[in-house]
C-alpha positions, 0 to 999 in steps of 0.5 A: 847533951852533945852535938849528936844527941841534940840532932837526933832530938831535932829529927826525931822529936814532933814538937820540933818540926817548925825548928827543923823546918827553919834550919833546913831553910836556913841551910837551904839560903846558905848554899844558895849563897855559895852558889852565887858567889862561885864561879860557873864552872864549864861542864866536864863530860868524864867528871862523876860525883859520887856522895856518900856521907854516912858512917864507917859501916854504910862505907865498908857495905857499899865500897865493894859496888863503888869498885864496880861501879867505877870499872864498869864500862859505862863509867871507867873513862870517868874521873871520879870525885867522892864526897865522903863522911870524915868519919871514915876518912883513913880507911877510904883513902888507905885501901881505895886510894887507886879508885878515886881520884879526887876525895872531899872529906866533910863532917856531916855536924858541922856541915848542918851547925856551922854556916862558914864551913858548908859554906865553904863546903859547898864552893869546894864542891862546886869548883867541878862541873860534873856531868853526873851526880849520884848519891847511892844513900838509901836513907837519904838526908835533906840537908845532907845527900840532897841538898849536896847533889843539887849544889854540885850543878851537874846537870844529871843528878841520880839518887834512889827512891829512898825510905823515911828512916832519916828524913819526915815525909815532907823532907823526902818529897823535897829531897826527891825533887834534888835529882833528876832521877829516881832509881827504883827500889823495893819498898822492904827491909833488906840487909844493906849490901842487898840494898847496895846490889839492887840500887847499882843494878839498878843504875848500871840496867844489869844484874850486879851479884852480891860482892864481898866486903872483903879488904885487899890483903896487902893492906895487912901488916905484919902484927903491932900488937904480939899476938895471941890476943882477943878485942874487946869494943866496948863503943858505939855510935848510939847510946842505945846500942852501948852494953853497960861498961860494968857488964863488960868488966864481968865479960873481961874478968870471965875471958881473963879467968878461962882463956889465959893465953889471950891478951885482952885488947881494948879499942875504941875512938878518942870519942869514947875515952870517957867508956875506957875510964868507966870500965877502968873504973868497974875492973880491979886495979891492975887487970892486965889490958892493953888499952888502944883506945884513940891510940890507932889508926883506922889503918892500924886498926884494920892489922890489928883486927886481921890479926885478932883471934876473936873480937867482941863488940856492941853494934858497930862499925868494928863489926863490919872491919872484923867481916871484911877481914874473915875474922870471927866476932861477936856482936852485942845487939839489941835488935836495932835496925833488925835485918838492915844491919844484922845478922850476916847474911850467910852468903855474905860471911859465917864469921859475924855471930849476934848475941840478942837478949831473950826476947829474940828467941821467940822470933828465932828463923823469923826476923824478917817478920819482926824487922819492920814491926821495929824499924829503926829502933831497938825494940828492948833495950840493950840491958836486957842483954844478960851476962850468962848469956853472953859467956855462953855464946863467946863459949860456943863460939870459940869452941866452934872456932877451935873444931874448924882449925883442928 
């Protein structure tokens, strides 16, 4: 059982609560220590803190509103700090480097599992007396989102009214009381860029549009990889959402069959080595593959998808790189976060299509009904998800593609 499963037991499983509870007081002591032992920094009037410490994909959603925000007249004289998850470190730093002017990467494991580093965290934090702290995070953390807001000292501290999906009611009601503000928010499901929009119009008291994810184009470089190739990302961040490496293998040999021309491309993080060699494993010896996987860059990988034909990937942060590019991809889901992460809003991209198992078909046109009925959990598993059923659609897809360049 790694590091990340036994935190999900923690916050998830009801026997566990005492434990959760003595941990976030434990947590609590430690930043109250690293305050007492920090000097007090003199309140800077133009200094703005920003945390954001979720992952790669809650990143690409809101970066277009952080851009916003910062070129907005009520905050453009300010310097902005960004307190970010180390997850998506390069990206941020890669094609927002002119935004911010100062970033605090952290890792959110060890910043809950190592008392020296958030020690160490929360000083660095600290350092600066800013005058506002906002933490945009719908589905707020305590340990996390609400307690690195009340550590940073500054005297305004904006946060939003936020849901459960990360924090047991009683965790809410104490992480509220970290802000001196609560922004409202509209108590249903709604696709994370929506939910992005109504938390910084909020903010900034007018009507934000809707902003595309859209990564500038001088952060394409030319092809590393020759092309023309398709991606295959077998990986993702949940176990839950990971559809079998042996599926995957019948997915790879089908693409290699029908579509010759294509090279066929793996990525993935170093983390996710162990799936590379299990769907080595389901392949015959010398299937043609050019094997990325802990071989890019976050900066690499955003060329390589930019210059990819089609992408095909579980539920994961790839996704939200393809729709920032304008590259088409085929997302394999399970149905978990329905309507928060999945599907695409149209006005946002008509480049991401979802393959769901067959039990989505029932609820074709009506997600929004189903959506909280299985908030925050897949309501089949990602199993369920046939192969027929994925060639098809990767068929129609690329069909669809080749009519609109013609």
């Amino acid at each position: 059982m790694n590091l990340k499963t036994v935190i999900r037991f923690l916050k998830t499983a009801p026997l566990m609560v005492p434990v959760l509870a003595g941990i976030n007081s434990a947590l609590w002591l430690i930043d109250r220590f690293a305050i007492w032992t920090s000097p007090v920094p003199k309140t800077d009037p133009n200094a703005l803190l920003v945390i954001k410490v979720d992952l790669l994909g809650d990143y690409i959603l809101f970066r277009a509103y952080l851009r916003y925000l910062k070129q907005h007249p009520t905050y453009q004289q300010y310097r902005l700090t960004f307190v970010g998850n180390i997850a998506f470190r390069q990206i941020a730093q890669y094609v927002d480097a002119d935004l911010v002017n100062r970033f605090i990467w952290v890792d959110i494991y060890k910043l809950t599992t190592n008392p020296r580093y958030r020690f160490q965290t929360v000083r660095q934090i600290r350092q600066t007396g800013y005058a506002l702290t906002f933490c945009p995070s719908y589905s707020r953390v305590l340990v996390l989102d609400d307690f690195l807001a009340l550590a940073s000292g500054a005297p305004i501290r904006i946060g939003c009214v936020p849901d459960s999906t990360n924090a047991k009611p009683w965790e809410v009601w104490l992480g509220n009381r970290c802000y001196t503000q609560l922004l409202p928010t509209i108590p249903q499901i709604m696709f994370e860029a929506e939910r992005n929009r109504e938390i910084i119009s909020e903010l900034l008291h007018e009507e934000v549009p809707l902003l595309s994810v859209g990564f500038p184009h001088q952060f394409i470089k030319v092809p590393v990889l020759p092309p023309p190739y398709m991606i295959i990302s077998p990986g993702a961040g949940a176990p839950d959402k990971i559809w079998p490496m042996a599926r995957f293998a019948e997915i790879l040999t089908y693409l290699n069959d029908k579509y010759p021309t294509y090279k066929l491309v793996i990525t993935g993080t170093p983390a996710e080595q162990p799936l590379m060699n299990e769907l080595r494993h389901c392949l015959p010896v010398g299937f043609p593959l050019i094997d990325k996987v802990g071989k890019l860059t976050q900066e690499d990988l955003i060329t390589v998808v930019a210059h990819a034909h089609f992408v095909l990937a579980n539920d994961s942060g790839i996704v939200h790189i393809a729709a920032a590019l304008n590259v088409t991809c085929m997302s394999l889901s399970a149905g978990k976060s329905l309507v928060r992460w999945h599907p695409y809003p149209a006005a946002m991209t008509t480049c991401i299509h979802y393959v769901y198992p067959e039990f989505f078909d029932r609820w074709k046109g009506r997600f929004d009904e189903l959506a909280p009925q299985v908030m925050g959990i897949a309501p089949v598993s990602i199993q369920t998800l046939d192969v027929a059923r994925v060639k098809e659609a990767i068929d129609n897809c690329l069909l669809e593609r080749l009519e609109m360049s013609v």
